[in-house]
PDB file of N, CA, C and O in Angstrom, chain B, residues numbered from 101:
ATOM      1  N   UNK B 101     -12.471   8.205   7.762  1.00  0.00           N
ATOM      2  CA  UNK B 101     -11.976   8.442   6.424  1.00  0.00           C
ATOM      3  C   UNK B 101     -10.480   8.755   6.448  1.00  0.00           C
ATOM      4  O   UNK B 101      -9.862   8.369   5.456  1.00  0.00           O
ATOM      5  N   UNK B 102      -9.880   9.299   7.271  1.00  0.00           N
ATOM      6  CA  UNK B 102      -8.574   9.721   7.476  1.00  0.00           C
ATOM      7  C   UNK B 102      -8.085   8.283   7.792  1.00  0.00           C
ATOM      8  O   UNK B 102      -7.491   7.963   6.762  1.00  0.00           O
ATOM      9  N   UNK B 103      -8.043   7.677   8.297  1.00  0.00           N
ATOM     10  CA  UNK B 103      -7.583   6.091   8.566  1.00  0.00           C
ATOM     11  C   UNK B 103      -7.521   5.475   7.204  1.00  0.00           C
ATOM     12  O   UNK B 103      -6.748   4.539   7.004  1.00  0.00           O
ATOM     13  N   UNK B 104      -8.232   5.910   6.327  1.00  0.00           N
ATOM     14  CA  UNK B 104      -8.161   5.222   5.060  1.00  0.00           C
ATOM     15  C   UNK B 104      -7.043   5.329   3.940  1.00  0.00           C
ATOM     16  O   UNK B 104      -6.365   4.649   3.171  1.00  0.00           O
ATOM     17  N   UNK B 105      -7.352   6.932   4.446  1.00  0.00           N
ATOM     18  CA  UNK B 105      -6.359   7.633   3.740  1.00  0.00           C
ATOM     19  C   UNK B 105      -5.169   7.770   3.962  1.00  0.00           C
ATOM     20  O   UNK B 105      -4.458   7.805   2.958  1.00  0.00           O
ATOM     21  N   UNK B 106      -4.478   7.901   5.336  1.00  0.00           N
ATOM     22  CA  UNK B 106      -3.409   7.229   6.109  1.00  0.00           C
ATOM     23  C   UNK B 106      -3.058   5.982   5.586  1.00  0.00           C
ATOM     24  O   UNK B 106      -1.845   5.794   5.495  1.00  0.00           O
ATOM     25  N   UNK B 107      -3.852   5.010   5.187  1.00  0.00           N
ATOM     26  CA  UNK B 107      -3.157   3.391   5.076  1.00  0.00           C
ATOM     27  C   UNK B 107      -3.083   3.238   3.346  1.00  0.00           C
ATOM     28  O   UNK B 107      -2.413   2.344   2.829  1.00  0.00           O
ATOM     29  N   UNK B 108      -3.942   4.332   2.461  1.00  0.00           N
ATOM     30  CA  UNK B 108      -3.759   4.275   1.484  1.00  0.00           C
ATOM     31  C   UNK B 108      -2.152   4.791   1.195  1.00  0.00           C
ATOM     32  O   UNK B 108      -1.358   4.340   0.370  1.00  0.00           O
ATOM     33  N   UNK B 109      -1.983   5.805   2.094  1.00  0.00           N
ATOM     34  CA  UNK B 109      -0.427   6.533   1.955  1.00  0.00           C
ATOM     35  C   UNK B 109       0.678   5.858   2.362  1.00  0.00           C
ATOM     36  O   UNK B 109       1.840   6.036   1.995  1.00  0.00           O
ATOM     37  N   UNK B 110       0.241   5.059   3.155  1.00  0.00           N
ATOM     38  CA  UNK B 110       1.624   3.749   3.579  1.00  0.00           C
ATOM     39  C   UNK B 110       1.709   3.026   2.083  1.00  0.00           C
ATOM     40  O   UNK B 110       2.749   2.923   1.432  1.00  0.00           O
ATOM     41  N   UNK B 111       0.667   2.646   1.759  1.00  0.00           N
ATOM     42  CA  UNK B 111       0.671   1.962   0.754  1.00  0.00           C
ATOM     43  C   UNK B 111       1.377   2.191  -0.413  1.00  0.00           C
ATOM     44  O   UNK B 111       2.125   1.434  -1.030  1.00  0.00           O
ATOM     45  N   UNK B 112       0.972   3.580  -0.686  1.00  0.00           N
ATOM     46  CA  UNK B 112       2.034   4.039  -1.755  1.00  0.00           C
ATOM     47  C   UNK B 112       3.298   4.341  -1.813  1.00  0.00           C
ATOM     48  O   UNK B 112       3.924   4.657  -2.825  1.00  0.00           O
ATOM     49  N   UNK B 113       3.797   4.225  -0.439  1.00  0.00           N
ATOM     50  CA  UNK B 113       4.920   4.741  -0.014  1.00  0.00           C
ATOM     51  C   UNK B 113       5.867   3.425  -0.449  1.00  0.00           C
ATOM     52  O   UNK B 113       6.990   3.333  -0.944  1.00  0.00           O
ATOM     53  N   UNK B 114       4.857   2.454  -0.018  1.00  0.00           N
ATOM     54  CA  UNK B 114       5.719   1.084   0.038  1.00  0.00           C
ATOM     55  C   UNK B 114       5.823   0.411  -1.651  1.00  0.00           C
ATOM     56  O   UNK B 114       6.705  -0.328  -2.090  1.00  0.00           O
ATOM     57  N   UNK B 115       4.643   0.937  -2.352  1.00  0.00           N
ATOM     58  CA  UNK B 115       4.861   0.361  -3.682  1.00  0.00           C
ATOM     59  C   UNK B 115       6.116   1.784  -4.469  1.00  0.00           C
ATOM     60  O   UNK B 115       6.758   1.563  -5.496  1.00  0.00           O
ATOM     61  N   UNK B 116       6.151   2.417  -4.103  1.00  0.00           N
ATOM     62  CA  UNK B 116       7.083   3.718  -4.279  1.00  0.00           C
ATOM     63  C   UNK B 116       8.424   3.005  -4.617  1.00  0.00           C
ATOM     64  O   UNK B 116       9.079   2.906  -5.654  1.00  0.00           O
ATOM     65  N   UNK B 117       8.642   2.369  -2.853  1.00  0.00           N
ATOM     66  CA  UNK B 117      10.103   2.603  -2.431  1.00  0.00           C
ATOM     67  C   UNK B 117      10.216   1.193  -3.405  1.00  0.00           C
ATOM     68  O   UNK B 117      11.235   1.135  -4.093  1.00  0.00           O
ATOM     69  N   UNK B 118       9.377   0.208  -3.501  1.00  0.00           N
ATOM     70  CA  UNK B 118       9.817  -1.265  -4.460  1.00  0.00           C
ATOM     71  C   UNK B 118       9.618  -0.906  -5.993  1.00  0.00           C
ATOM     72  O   UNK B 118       9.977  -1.614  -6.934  1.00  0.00           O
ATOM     73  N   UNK B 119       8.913   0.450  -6.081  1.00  0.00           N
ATOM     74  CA  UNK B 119       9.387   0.610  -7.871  1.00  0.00           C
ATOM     75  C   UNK B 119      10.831   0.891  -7.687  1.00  0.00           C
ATOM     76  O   UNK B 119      11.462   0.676  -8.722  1.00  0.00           O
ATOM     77  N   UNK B 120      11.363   1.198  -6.950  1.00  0.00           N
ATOM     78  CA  UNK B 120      12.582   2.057  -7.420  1.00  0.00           C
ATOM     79  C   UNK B 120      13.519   1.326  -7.080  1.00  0.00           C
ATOM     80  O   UNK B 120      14.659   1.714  -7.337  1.00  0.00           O
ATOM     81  N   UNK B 121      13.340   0.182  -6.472  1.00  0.00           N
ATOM     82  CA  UNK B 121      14.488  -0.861  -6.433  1.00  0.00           C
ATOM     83  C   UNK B 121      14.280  -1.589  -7.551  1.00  0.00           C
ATOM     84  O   UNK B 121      15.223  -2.363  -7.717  1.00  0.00           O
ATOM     85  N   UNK B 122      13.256  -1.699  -8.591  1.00  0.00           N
ATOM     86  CA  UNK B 122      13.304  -2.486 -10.097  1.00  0.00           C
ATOM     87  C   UNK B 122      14.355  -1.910 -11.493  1.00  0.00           C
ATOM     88  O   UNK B 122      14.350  -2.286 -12.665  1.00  0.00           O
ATOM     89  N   UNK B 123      14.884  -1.259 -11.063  1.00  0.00           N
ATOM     90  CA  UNK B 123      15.394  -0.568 -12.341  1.00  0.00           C
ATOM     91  C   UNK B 123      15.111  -0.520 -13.140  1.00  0.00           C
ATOM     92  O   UNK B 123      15.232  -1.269 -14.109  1.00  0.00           O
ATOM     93  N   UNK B 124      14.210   1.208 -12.853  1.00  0.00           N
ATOM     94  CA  UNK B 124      12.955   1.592 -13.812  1.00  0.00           C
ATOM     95  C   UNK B 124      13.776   1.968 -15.045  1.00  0.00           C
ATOM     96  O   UNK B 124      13.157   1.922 -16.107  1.00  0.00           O
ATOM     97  N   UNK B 125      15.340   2.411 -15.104  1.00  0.00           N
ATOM     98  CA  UNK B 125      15.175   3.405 -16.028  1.00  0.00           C
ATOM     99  C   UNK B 125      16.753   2.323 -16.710  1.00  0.00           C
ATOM    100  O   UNK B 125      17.805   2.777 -17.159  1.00  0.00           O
ATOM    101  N   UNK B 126      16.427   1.131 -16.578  1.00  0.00           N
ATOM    102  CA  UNK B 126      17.213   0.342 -17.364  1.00  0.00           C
ATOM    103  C   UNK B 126      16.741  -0.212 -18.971  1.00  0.00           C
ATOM    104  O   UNK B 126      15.601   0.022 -19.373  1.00  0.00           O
ATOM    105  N   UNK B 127      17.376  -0.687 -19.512  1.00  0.00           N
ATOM    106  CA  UNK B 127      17.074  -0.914 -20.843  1.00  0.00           C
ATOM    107  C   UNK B 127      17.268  -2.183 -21.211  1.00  0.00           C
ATOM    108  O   UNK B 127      18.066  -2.174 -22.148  1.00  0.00           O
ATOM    109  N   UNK B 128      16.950  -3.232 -20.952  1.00  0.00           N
ATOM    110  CA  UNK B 128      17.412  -4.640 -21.256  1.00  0.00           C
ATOM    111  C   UNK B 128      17.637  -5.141 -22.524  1.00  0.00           C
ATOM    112  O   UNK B 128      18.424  -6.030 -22.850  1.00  0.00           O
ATOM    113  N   UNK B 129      16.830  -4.457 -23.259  1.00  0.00           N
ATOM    114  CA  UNK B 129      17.043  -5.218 -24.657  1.00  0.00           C
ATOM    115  C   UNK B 129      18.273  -4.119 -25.322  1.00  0.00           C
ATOM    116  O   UNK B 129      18.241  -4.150 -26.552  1.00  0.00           O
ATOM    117  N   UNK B 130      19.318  -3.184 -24.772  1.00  0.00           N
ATOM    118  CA  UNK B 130      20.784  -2.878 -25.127  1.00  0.00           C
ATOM    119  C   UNK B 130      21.463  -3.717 -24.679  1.00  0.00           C
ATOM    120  O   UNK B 130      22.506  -3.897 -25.309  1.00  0.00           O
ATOM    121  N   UNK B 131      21.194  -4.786 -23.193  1.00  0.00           N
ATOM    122  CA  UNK B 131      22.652  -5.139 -23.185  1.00  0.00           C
ATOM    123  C   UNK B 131      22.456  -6.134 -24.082  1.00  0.00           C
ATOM    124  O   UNK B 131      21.522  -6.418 -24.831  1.00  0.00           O
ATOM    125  N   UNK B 132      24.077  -6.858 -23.746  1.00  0.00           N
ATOM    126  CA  UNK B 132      24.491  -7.950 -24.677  1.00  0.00           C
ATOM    127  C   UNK B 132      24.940  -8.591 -23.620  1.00  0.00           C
ATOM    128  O   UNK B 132      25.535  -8.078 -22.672  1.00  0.00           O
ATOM    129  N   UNK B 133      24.574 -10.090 -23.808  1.00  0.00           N
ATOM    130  CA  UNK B 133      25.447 -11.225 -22.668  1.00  0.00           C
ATOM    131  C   UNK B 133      24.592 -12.059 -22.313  1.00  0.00           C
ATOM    132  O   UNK B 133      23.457 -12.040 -22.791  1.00  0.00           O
ATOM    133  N   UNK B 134      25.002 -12.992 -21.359  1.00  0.00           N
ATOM    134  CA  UNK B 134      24.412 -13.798 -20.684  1.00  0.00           C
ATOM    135  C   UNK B 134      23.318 -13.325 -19.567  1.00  0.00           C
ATOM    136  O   UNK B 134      23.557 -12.380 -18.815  1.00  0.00           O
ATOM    137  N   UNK B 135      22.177 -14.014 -19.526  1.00  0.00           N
ATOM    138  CA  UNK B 135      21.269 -13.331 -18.688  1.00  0.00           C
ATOM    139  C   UNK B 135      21.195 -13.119 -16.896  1.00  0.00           C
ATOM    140  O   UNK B 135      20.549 -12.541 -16.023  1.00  0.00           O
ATOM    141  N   UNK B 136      22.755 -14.358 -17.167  1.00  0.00           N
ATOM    142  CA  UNK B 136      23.429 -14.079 -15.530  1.00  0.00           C
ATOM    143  C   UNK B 136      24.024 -13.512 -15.148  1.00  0.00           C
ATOM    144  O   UNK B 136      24.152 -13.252 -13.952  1.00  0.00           O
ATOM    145  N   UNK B 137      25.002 -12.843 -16.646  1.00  0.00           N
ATOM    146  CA  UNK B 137      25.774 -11.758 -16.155  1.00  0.00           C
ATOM    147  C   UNK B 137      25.223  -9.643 -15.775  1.00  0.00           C
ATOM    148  O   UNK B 137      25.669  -8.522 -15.530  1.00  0.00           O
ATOM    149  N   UNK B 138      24.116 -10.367 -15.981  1.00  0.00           N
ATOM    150  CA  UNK B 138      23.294  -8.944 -15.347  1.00  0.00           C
ATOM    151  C   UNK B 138      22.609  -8.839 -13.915  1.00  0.00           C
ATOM    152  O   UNK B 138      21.484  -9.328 -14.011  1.00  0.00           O
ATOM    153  N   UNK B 139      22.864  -8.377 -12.588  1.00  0.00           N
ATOM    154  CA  UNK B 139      22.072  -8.698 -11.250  1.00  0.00           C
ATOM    155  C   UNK B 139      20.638  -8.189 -11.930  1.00  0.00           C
ATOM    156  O   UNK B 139      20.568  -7.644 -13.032  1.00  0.00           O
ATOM    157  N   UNK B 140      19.487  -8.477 -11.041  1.00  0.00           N
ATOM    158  CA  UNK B 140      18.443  -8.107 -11.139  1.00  0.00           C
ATOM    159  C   UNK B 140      17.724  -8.657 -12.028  1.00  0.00           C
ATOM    160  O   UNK B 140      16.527  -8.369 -12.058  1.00  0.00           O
ATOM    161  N   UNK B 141      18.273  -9.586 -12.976  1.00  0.00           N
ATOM    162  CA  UNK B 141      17.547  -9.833 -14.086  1.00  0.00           C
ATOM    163  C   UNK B 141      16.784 -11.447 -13.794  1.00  0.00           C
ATOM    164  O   UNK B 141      16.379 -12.171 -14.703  1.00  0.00           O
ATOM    165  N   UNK B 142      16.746 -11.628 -12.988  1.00  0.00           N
ATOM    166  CA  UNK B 142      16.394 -13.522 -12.542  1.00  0.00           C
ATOM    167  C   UNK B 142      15.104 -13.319 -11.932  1.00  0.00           C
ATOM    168  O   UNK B 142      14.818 -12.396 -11.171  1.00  0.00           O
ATOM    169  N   UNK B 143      14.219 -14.404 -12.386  1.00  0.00           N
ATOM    170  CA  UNK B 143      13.389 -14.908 -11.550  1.00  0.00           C
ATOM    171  C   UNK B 143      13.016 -14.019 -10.153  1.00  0.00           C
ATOM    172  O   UNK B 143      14.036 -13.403  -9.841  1.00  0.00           O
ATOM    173  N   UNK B 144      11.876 -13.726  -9.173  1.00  0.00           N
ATOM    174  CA  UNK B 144      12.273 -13.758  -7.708  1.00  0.00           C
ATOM    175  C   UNK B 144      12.290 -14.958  -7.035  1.00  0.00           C
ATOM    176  O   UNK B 144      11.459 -15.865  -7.063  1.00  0.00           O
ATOM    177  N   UNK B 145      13.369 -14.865  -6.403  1.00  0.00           N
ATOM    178  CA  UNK B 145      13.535 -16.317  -5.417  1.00  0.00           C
ATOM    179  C   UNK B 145      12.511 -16.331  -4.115  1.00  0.00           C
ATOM    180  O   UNK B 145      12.572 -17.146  -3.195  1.00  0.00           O
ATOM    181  N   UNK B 146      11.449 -15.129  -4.252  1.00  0.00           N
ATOM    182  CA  UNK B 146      10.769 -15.203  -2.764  1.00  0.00           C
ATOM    183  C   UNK B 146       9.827 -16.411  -2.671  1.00  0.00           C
ATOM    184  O   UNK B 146       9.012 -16.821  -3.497  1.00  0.00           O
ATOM    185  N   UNK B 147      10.265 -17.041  -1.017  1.00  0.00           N
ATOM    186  CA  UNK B 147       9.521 -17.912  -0.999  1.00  0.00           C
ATOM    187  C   UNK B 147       7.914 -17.994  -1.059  1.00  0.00           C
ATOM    188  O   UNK B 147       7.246 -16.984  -0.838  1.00  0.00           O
ATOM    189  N   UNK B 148       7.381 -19.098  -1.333  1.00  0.00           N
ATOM    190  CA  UNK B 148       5.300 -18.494  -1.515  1.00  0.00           C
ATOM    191  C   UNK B 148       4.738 -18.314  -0.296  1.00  0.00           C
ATOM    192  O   UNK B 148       3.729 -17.632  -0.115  1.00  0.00           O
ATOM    193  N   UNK B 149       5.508 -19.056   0.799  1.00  0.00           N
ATOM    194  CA  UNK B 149       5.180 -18.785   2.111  1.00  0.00           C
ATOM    195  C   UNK B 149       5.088 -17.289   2.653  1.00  0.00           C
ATOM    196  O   UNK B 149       4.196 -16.884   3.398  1.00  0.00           O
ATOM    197  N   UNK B 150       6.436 -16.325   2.029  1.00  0.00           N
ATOM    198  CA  UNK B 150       6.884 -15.449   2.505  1.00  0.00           C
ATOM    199  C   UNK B 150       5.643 -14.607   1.621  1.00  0.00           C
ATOM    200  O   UNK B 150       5.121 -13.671   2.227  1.00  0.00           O
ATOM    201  N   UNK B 151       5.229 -14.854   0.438  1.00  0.00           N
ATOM    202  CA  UNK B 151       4.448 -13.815  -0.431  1.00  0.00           C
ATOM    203  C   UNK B 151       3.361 -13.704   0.056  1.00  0.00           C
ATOM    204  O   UNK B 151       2.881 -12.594   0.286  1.00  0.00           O
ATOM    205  N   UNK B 152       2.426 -15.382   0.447  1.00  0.00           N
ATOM    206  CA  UNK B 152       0.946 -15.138   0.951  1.00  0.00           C
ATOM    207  C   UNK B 152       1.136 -14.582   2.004  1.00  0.00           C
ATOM    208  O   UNK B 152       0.151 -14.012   2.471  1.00  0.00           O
ATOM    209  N   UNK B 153       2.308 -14.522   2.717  1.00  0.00           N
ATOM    210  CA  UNK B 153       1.860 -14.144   4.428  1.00  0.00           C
ATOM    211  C   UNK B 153       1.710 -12.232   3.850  1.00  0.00           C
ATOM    212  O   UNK B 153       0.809 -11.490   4.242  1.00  0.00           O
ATOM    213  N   UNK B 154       2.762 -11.841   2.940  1.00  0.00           N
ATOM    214  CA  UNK B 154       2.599 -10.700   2.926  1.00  0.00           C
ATOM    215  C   UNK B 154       1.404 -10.282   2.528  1.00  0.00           C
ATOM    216  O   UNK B 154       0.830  -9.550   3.334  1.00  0.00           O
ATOM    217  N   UNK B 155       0.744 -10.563   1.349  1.00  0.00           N
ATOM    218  CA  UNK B 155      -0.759 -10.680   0.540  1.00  0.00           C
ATOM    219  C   UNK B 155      -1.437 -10.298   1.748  1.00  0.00           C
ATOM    220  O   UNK B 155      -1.739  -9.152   2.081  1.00  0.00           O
ATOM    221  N   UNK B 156      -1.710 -11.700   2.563  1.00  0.00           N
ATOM    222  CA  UNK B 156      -2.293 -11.905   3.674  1.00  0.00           C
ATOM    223  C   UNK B 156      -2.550 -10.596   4.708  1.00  0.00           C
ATOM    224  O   UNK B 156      -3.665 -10.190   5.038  1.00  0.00           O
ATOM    225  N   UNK B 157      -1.313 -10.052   5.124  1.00  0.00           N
ATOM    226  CA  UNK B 157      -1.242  -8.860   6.034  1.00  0.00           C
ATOM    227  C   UNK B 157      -1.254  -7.841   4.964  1.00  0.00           C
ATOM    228  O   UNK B 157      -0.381  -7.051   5.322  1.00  0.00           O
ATOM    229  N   UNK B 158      -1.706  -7.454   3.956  1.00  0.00           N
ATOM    230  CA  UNK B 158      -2.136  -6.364   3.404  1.00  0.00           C
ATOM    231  C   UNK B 158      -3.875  -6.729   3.477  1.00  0.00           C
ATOM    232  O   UNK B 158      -4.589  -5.930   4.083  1.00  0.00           O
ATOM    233  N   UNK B 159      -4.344  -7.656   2.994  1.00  0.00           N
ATOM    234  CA  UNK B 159      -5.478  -7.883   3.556  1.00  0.00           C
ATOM    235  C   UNK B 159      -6.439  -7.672   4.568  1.00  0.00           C
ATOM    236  O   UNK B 159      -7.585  -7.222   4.590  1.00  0.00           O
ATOM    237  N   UNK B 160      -5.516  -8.201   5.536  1.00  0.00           N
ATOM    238  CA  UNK B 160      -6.129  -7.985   6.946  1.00  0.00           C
ATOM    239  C   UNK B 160      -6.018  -6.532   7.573  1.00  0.00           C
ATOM    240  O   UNK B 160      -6.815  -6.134   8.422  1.00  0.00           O
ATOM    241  N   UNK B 161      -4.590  -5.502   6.915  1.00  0.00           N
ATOM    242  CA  UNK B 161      -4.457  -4.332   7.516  1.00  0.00           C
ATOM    243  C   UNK B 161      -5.270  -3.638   6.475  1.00  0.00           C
ATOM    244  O   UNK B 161      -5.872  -2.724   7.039  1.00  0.00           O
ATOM    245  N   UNK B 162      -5.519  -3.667   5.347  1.00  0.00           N
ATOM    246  CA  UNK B 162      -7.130  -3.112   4.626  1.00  0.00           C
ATOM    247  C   UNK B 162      -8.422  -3.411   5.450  1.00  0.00           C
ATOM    248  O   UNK B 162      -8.946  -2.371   5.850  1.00  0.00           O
ATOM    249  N   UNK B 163      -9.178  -4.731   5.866  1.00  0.00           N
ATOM    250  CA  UNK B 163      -9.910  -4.743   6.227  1.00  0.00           C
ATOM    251  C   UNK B 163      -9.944  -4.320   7.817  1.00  0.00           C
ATOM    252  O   UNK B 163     -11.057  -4.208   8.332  1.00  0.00           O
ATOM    253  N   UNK B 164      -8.780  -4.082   8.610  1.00  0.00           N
ATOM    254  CA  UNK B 164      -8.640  -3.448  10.047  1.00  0.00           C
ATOM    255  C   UNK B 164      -9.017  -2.067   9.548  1.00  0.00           C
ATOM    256  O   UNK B 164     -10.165  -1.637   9.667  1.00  0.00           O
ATOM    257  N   UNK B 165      -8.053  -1.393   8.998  1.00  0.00           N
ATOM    258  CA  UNK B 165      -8.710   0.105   8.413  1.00  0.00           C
ATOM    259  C   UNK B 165     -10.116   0.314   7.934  1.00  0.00           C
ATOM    260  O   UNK B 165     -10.647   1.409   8.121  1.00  0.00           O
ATOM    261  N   UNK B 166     -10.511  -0.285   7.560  1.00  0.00           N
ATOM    262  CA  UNK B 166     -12.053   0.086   7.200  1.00  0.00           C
ATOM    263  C   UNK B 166     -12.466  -0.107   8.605  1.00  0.00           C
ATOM    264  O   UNK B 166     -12.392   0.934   9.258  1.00  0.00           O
ATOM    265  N   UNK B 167     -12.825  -1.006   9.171  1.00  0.00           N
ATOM    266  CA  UNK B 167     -13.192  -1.295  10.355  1.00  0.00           C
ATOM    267  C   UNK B 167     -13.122  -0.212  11.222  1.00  0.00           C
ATOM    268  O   UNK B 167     -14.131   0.264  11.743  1.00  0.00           O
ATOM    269  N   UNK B 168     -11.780   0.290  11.451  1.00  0.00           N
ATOM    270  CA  UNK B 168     -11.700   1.659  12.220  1.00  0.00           C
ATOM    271  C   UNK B 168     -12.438   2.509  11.742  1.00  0.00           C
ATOM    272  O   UNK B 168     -13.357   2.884  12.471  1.00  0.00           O
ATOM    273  N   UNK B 169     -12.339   3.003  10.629  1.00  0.00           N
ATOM    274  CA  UNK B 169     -12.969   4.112   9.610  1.00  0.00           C
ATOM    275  C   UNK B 169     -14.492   3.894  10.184  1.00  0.00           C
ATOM    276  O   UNK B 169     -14.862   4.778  10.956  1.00  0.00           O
ATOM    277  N   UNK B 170     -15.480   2.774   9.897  1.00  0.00           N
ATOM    278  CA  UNK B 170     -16.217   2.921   9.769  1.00  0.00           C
ATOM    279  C   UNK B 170     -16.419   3.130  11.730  1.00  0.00           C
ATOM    280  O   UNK B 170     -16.460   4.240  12.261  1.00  0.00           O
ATOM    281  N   UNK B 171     -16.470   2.442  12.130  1.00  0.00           N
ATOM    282  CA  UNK B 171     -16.264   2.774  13.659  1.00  0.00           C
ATOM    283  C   UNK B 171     -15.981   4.088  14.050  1.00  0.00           C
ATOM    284  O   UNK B 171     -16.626   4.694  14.905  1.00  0.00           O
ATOM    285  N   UNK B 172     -14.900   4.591  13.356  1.00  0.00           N
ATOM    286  CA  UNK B 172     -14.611   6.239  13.789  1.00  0.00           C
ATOM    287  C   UNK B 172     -15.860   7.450  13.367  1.00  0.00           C
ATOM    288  O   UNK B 172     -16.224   8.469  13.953  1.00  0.00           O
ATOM    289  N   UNK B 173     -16.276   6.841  12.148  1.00  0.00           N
ATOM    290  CA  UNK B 173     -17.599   7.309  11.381  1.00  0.00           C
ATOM    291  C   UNK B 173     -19.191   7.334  12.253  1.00  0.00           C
ATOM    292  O   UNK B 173     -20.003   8.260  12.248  1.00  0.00           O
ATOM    293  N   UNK B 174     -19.300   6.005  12.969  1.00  0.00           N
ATOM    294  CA  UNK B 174     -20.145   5.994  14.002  1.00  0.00           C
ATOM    295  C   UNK B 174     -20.731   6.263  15.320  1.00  0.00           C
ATOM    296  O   UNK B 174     -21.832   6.070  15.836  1.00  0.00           O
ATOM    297  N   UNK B 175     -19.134   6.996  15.843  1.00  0.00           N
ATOM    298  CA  UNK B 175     -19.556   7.297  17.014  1.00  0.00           C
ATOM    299  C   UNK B 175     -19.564   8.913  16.869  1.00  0.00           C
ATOM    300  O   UNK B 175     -19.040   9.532  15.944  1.00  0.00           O
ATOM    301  N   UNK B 176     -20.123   9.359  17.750  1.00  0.00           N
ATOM    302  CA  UNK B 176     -20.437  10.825  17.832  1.00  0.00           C
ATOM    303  C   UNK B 176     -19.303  11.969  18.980  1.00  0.00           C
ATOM    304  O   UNK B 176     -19.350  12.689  19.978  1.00  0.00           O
ATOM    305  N   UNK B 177     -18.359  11.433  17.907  1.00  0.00           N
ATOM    306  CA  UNK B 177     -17.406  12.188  18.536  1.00  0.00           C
ATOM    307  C   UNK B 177     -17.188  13.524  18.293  1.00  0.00           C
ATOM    308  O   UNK B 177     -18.066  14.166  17.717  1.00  0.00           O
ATOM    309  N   UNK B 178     -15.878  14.194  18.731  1.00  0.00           N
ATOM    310  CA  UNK B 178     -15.671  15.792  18.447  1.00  0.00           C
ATOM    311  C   UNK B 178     -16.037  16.037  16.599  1.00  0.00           C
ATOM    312  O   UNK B 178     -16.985  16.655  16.114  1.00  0.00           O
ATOM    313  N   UNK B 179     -14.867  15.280  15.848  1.00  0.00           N
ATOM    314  CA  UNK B 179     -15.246  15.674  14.990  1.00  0.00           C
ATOM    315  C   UNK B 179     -16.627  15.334  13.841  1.00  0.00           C
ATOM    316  O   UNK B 179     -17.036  16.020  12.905  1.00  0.00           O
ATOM    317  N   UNK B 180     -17.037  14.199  14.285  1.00  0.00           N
ATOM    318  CA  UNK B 180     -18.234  13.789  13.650  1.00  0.00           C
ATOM    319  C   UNK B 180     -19.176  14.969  14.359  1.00  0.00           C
ATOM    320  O   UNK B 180     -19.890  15.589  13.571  1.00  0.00           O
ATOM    321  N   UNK B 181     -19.249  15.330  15.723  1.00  0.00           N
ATOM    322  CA  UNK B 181     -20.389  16.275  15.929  1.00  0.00           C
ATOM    323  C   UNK B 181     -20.008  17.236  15.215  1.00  0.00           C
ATOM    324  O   UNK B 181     -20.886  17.911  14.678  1.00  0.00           O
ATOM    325  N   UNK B 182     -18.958  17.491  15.054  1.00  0.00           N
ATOM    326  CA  UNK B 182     -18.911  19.315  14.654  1.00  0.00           C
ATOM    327  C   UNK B 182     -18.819  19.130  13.218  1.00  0.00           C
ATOM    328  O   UNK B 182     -18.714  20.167  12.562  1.00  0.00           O
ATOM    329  N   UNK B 183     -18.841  17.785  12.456  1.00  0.00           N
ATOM    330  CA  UNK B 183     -19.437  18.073  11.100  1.00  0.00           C
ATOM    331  C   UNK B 183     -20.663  18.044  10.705  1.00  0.00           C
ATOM    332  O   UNK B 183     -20.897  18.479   9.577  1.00  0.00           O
ATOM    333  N   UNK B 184     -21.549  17.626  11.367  1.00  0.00           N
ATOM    334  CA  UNK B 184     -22.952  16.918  11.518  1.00  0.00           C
ATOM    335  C   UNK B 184     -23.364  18.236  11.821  1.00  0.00           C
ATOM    336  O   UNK B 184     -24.315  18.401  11.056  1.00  0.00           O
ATOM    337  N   UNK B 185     -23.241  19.136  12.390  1.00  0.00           N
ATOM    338  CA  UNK B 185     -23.282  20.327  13.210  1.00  0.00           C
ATOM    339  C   UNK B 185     -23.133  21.840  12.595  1.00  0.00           C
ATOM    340  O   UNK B 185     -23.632  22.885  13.012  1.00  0.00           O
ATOM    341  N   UNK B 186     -22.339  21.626  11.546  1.00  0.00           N
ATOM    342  CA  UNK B 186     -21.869  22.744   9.827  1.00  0.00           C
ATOM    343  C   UNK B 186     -22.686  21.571   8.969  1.00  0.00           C
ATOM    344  O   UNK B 186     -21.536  21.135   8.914  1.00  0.00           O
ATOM    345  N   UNK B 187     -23.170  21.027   8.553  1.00  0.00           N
ATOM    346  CA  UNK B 187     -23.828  20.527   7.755  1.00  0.00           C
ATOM    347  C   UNK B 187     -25.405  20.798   7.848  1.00  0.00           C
ATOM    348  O   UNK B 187     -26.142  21.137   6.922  1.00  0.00           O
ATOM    349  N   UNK B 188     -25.738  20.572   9.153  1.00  0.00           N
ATOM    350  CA  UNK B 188     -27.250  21.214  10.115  1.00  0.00           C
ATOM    351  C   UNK B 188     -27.217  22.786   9.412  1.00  0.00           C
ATOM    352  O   UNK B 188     -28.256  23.337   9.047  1.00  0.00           O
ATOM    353  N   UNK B 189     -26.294  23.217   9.322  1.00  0.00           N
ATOM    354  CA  UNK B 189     -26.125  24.844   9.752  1.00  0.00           C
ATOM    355  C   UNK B 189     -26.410  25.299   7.738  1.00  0.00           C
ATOM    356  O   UNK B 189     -27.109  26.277   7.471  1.00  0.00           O
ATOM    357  N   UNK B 190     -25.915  24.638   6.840  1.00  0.00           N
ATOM    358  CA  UNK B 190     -25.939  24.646   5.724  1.00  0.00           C
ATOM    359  C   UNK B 190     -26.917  24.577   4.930  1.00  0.00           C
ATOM    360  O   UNK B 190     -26.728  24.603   3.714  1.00  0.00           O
TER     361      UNK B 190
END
């Protein structure tokens, strides 16, 4: 479960740090001008290659994390015994 929660926290970290390169706290419909004379305001130019691969490796590093999780969940280690063990006791 901690593996989960670990990769959930990368996760947010990373959608974090790309809200804050959008310019949250801009106002588009004040300016005035051409829609080129503003950076940030275009299209993304990322290639689709570059997007699925990313998609892709969020995918696969979700389904690696569970995998661990549940694996870490199955074996009868320190801390699985000694919860299994206060739970007996309860």
């Amino acid at each position: 479960m901690s593996a989960i929660v670990l990769f959930l926290a990368v996760i947010a970290i990373i959608a974090g740090w790309w809200l804050s390169q959008q310019r949250l706290m801009a106002k588009p419909w004040l300016e005035e001008g051409p829609i080129d004379d503003f950076p940030g305001t275009g299209a993304v130019t990322l290639p689709a290659a570059k997007l699925g691969l990313g998609v892709f490796l969020a995918v696969v590093g979700a389904l690696f994390t569970l995998v661990i999780s549940a694996y870490s969940m199955r074996q009868p280690g320190r801390l699985a015994g000694a919860a299994r063990a206060k739970a007996a006791l309860v």
